[in-house]
N, C-alpha and C positions, 0 to 999 in steps of 0.2 A: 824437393825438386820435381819438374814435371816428367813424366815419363810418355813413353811414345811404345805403343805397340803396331810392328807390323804382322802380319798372319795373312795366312793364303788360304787357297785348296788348289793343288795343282795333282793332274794327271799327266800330262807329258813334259811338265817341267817349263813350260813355258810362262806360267806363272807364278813359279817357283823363282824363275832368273828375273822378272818383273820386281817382283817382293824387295828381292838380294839390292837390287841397283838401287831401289827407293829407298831401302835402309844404309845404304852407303853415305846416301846425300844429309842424311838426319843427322844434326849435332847434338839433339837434346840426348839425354838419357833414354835409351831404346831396347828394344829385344823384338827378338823374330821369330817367329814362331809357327808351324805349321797348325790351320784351323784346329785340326783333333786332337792338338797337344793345349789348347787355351783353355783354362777351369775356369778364370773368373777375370772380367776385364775392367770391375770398380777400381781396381790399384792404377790404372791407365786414364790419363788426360783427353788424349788421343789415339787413335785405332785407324790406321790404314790399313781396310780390308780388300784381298783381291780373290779373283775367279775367274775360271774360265768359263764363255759361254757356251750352254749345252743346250740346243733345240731354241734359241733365241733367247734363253730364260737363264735364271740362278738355279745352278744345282744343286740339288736338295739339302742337301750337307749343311750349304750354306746357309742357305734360305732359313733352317731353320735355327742358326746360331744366329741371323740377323733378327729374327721373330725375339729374340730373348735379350736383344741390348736393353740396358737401362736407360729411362728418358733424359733428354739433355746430352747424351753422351756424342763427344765430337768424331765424326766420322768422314774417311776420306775414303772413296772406292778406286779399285783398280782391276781393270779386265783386260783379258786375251778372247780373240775371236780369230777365225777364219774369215768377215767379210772385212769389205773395205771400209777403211777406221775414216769416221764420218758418216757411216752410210745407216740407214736407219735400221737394218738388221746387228751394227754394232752399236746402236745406242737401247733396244729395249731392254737387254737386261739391267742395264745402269737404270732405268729409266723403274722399271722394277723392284731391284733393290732399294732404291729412294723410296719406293710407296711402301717398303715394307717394313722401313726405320721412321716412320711417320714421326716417332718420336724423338729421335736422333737430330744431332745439327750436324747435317750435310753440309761439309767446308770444302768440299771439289770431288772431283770425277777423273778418271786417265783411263786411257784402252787403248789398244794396240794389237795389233795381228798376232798370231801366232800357229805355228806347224801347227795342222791334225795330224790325227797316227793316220798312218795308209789304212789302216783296219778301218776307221772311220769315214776314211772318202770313198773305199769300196764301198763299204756297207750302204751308204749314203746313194753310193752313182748307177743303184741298183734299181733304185726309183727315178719316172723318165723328169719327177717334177721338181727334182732337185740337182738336175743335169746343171742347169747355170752354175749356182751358187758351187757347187764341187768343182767346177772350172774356177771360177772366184777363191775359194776355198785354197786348191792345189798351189795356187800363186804365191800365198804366205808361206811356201815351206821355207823358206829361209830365215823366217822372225819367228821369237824378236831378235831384230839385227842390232848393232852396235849401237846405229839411233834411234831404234825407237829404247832402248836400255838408258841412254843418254837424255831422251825426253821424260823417262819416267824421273830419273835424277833432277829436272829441273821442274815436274811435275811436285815433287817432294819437299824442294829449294821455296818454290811459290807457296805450298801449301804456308810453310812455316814464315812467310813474309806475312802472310794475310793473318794468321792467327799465331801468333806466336806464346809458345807459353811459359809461366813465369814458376 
C-alpha cells in the first residue's frame, strides 16, 4: 500500500495547524510527523513538506533535510509567511525549495499567511527598511484562519487527484 508522509518545521505553530489540516484531507495511508522526528523517508511514496518562511528563504533545518531527499522522490511543499499569499516575497522560498530538490518530482505548492510572534515584528520594526513589510506582516495575525486551513485540505484533495497512488 502507498503511504504518504506529512512533516513540518514549525515555530509558532502556524505550520504545525497547516500540516494537521493537510493530513486530515489524506485517505491513503499516512503519518505526521514533525521534521526532527523523520529518520528515513524511502518507506514513503509521497512527502508533503511544510515551513515557515524565515528572512524570505527555507530555514536551515529544512534546507538541509531537503538537500538529502532521494532522486525521484514525490514531493509536495507547504508554507506559512507573513506577506501577502501571491505576492512575490511569499513565493521565494517555495521557489527555492524547488531548486533545492532539483531531484525530486515537485507535484504542487500551498502557502498561506500566518501570525509572527510579536518578538519578531518588534525585532523586525526596529529597522526603518522593513517598516512596510511589518505593517504587512502584522495583518496576518489572525492565520491561518479557518480558510486558508480549509484550502490547505483541498490543496491536499488536488494533490491526490493529479497523482494518485496505488
Amino acid at each position: 500500500m502507498a503511504k504518504i508522509l506529512v512533516t513540518y518545521f514549525s515555530l509558532t505553530g502556524n505550520t504545525k495547524k497547516v500540516a494537521e489540516a493537510i493530513f486530515e484531507a489524506l485517505p491513503e495511508e499516512k503519518q505526521i510527523l514533525p521534521l526532527e522526528e523523520v529518520k528515513n523517508v524511502d518507506d514513503y511514496d509521497l512527502l508533503f513538506i511544510g515551513f515557515p518562511v524565515h528572512s524570505h528563504s527555507v530555514p536551515y533545518k529544512v534546507e538541509s533535510f531537503l538537500k538529502k531527499l532521494p532522486p525521484g522522490k514525490k514531493v509536495a511543499f507547504f508554507s506559512t509567511h507573513g506577506s501577502l499569499t501571491g505576492s512575490e516575497l511569499s513565493r521565494q522560498a517555495i521557489e527555492y525549495a524547488i531548486s533545492i530538490t532539483s531531484q525530486a518530482k515537485i507535484v504542487g505548492t500551498f502557502s498561506c499567511r500566518g501570525r509572527l510572534s510579536q518578538a519578531a515584528l518588534e525585532i523586525l520594526r526596529r529597522s526603518p527598511e522593513h517598516e512596510a513589510w511589518v505593517d504587512m506582516a502584522a495583518s496576518a495575525f489572525h492565520h491561518p484562519d479557518e480558510n486558508d486551513l480549509e484550502d490547505a485540505r483541498a490543496f491536499a484533495r488536488w494533490v491526490m487527484t493529479l497523482y494518485p497512488l496505488k
